[in-house]
N, C-alpha and C positions, 0 to 999 in steps of 0.2 A: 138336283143337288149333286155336286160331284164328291164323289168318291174319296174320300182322303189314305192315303197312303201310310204306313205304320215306319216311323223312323227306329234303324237300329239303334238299341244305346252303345254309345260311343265306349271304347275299352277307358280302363281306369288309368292307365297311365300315360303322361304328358306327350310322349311322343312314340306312341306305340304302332309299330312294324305292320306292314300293308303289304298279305301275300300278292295284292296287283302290284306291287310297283316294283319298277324295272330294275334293270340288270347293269352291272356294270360289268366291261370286261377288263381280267386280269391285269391285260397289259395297259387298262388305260388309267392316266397316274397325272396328277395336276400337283406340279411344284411352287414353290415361293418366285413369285415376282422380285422378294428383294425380303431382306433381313430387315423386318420392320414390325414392330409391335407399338401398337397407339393406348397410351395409358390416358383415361383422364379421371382423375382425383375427384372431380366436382360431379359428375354423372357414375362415379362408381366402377366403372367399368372400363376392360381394359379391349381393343379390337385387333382381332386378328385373321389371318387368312385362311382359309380351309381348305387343307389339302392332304395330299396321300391317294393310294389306288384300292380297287378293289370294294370287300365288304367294307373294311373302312370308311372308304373315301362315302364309298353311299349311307351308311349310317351316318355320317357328317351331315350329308344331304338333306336325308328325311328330316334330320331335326329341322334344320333350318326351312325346309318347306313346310314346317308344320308350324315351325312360328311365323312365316311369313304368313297363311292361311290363316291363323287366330288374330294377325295384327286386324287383318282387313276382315274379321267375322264372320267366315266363310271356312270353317273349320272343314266343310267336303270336299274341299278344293286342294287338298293336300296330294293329294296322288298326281295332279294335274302340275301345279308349282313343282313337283320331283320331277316328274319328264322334260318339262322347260328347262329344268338346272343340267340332267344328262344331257340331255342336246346341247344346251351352249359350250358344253365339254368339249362334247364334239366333235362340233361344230368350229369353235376356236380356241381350244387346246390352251396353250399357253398364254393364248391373249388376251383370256376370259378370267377371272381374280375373283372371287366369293369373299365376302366380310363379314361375319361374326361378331357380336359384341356381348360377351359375357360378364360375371361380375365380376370384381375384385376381391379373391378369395385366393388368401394361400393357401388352404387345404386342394384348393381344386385347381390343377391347373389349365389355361385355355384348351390345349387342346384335347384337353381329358372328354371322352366321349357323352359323361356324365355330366361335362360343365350344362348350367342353366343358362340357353340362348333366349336372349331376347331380343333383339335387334339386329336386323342385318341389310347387305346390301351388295348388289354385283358391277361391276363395271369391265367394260370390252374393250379391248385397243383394235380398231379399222382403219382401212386406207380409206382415205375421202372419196377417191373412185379408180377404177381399174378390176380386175377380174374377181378379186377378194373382196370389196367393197359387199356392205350388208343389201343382203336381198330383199327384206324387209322395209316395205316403201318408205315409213313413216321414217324409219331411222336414214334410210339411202337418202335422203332426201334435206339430211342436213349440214350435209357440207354446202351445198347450195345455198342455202339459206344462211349459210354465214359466210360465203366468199370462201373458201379452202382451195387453197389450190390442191394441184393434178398430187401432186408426189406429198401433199398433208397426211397425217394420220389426226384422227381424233379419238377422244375416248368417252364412249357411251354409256351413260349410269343409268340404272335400272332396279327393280327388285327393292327398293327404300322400304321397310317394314320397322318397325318398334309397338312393342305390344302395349296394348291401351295404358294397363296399369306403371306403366313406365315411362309414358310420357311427358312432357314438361320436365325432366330430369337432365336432359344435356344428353342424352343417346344419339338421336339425331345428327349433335351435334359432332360428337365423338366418331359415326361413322364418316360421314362429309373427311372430316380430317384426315381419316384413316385412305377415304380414297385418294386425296391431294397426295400425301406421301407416298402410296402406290404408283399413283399417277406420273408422280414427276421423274420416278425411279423405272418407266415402260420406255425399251428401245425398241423400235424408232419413238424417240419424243412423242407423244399426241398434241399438239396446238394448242388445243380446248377438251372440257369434258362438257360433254349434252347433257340434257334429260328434257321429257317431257312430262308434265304434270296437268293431270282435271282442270279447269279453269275454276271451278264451284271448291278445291282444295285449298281454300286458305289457307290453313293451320301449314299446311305444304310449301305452299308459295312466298308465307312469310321466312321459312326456315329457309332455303334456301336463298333469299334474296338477303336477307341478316352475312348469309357465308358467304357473300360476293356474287353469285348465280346474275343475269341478266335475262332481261324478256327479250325476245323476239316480237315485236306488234306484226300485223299485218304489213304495216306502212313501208318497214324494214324490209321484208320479204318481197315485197314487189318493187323494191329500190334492187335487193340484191342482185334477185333471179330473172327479171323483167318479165317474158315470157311465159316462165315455168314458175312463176305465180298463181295460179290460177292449178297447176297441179299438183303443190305444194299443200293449197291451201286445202285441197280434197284431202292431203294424206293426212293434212291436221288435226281430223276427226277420225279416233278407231272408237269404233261400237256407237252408242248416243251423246258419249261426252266430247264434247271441245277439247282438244291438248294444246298445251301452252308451251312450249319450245325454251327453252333455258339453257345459258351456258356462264363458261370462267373461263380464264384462260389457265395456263399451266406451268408451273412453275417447274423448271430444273431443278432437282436434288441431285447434291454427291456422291456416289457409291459408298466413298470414304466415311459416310456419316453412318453408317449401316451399326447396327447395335449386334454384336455377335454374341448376345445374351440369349432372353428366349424368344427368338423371333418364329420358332417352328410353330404354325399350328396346327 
């Protein structure tokens, strides 16, 4: 009989501080991609960007790795989602955009440290290839798969989280949005935005495909890539699941359209 192991109880408050988790330094500071706040009326909530330096910026952090870790019920995994977030920092600085989706409360405002996150989501801008291009096969490996040329950038979403009991509410839907606006407003342009999603994630696969997103089949992939099919299709699988390859393409925004209300978050 094995031995079973005694779980700590968990502290009483919703996003409570974790003497393991790292460090940010002073000078490292992540600004606005663009004067941009995504309201949506029907989901309640309004999305915004996470930024600032320091203890700040990482108390942003934690929250959000702590909702991303409750979405997918894995509450011990929060320390783990915070080090992924400082690295993408980084890693790519300005080209990396965190999204937030709180409620719609004028007592609170978004980027009040106190706002209630529940939903979030990150997206990257990379060159399709060349020295900068993502080192990380699954991702390096999709401009390939979609024909990008040499001097393309795109942009890679990741991190999609909304917490269970929020669900079916339009969060989802709200951050998607919130990236399209970012997106179109990241210089150099990005082409298209990626993502890879579970194959067994329905509920996933329908929301994205409802907001324009496209599959990737196999069939596509070895039209694209000819050769580098077959190495492609290794990177398709991280851990035991299938990943299913998805994109849009991206639409140009104005600068001029920038809301210079409260876009700070």
């Amino acid at each position: 009989m094995r031995a079973s192991t005694p779980r700590a109880r968990a502290p009483s408050r919703r996003h409570a501080p974790s003497s393991s988790s790292p460090r940010i330094a002073r000078r490292t500071r992540v600004v606005r991609v663009a004067r941009a706040t995504v309201e949506d009326d029907k989901a309640s909530c309004v999305v915004t960007q996470v930024t600032g330096d320091g203890d700040a910026l990482l108390t942003q952090l934690r929250v959000v790795a702590s909702t991303t870790a409750r979405a997918f019920d894995a509450p011990s995994t929060t320390n783990t989602v915070l080090d992924g977030l400082v690295a993408k920092i980084r890693w790519s600085g300005a080209a990396f955009v965190l999204l937030r989706a709180t409620a719609l409360d004028a007592d609170v405002a978004p980027s009040d440290a106190n706002a209630d996150v529940f939903g979030c989501v990150d997206v990257t801008s990379l060159p399709a290839f060349g020295a900068k291009a993502s080192k990380e096969k699954i991702v390096a490996n999709v401009p390939l798969a979609l024909g990008l040329t040499e001097q393309s950038y795109f942009a890679y979403l990741s991190g999609m989280a909304v917490e269970p009991e929020r669900r079916g509410r339009g969060v989802g839907r709200a951050l998607l949005r919130a990236c399209d606006e970012y997106c179109g407003k990241m210089r150099p342009k990005p082409a298209v935005i990626a993502l890879h999603v579970d194959e067994d994630n329905v509920r996933a696969l329908r929301l994205y495909e409802r907001y324009g997103y496209v599959r990737v089949n196999a069939r596509e992939v070895e039209d694209t890539v000819g050769k580098v099919g077959q190495m492609f299709a290794r990177a398709f699988t991280a851990g035991t699941k299938k990943k299913i390859l998805m994109y849009k393409r991206v639409e140009m925004i104005d600068d001029d359209d920038d809301d210079d209300g409260d876009g700070d978050a």
